[in-house]
N, C-alpha and C positions, 0 to 999 in steps of 0.2 A: 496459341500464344503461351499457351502454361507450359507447353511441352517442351517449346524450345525456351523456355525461362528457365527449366529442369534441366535441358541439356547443359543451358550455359553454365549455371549453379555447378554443374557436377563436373564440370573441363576439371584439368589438370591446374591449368595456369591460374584460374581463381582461386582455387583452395590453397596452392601457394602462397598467393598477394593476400589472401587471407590470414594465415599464418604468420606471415613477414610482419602482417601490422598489430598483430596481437604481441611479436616480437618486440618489433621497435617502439610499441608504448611502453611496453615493461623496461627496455632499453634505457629509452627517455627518461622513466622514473630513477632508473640506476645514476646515470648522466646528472640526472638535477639535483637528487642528493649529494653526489660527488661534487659537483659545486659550491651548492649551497655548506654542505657538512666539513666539507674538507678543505678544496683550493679557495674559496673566498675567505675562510676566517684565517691561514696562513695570511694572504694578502691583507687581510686586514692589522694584522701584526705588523708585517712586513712598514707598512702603511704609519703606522704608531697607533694601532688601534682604529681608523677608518673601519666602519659598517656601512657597508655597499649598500643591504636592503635598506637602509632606512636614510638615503638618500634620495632628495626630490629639491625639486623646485614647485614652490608654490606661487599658481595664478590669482587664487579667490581666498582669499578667509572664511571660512566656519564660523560657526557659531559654538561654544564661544569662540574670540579670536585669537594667533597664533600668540606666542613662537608655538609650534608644536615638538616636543623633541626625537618625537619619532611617527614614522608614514601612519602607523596604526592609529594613532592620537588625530594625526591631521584626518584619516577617511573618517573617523566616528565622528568628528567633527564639521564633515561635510564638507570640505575646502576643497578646491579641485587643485590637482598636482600634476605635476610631470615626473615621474618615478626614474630617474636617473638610473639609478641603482639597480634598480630587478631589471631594465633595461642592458645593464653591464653583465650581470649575472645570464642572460640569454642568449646575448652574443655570445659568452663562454661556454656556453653549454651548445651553442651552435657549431661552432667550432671543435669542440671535444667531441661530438655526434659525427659528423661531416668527417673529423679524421681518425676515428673506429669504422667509420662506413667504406673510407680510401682502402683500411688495412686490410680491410675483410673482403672485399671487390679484387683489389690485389692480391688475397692468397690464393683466393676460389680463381680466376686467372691463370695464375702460377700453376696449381692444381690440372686445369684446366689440358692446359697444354700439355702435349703427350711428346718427347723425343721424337723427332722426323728416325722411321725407321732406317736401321744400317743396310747400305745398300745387299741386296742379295749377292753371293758369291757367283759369279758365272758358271752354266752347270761342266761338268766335264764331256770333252769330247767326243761323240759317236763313235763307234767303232770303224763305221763308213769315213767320218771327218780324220781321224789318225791314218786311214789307209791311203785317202788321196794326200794326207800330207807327207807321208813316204814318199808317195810317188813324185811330188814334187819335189821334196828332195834330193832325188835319184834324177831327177831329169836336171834338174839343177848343177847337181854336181859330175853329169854326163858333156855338158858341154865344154 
């Protein structure tokens, strides 16, 4: 059982799926900053100032109890929420992941595909294939 645990361990194709996912966490971290750092506080401007992370809906009060003015305030306080916001921020980064993962699927694809070879030139004639075509010739133009 250890042998072929060792066989499989050492395939080709694990140590890929291996490497893809060491990939696409570091990816993901690139992605979530890019959201978080970049396209949500544009949107937040955009917005007149809206802060996506620190929107929620609140089920329960805390202790103390609300308003809270921000999600941090509300979880140290124990209130249970519905985090609207980092929910928006996921979807966006789901979508930003998803279509870097199209572009890159797509060029390896592109890549991929080799030109259908140009058809080969037909070889030239035998010496034997030129002679019987004289001869056809000649009988051709003997009758």
């Amino acid at each position: 059982m250890l042998r072929e645990f060792k066989e499989f361990a050492m395939k080709g194709n694990v140590v890929d799926m291996a490497v893809g996912i060491v990939i696409g966490a570091a990816f993901g971290a690139i992605v979530t900053s890019l959201v978080a750092d970049l396209i949500m506080p544009v949107i937040g401007a955009i917005t007149g100032g809206l802060d996506f992370s620190n929107r929620f809906l609140l089920l329960r009060e805390g202790t103390p109890p609300g308003p809270y003015a921000t999600l941090a305030a509300a979880k140290a306080a124990g209130a249970a929420t519905i985090n609207i916001g980092n929910f928006i921020g996921l979807i966006i980064n789901f979508v930003i992941v998803a279509f870097a993962l199209f572009l890159v699927i797509k060029a390896m694809n592109s890549a991929r595909k080799t030109p259908p070879p140009a058809p080969a030139a037909p070889p030239a004639p035998s010496a034997e294939q030129k002679l019987l075509t004289e001869i056809r010739d000649l009988l051709r133009a003997g009758r």
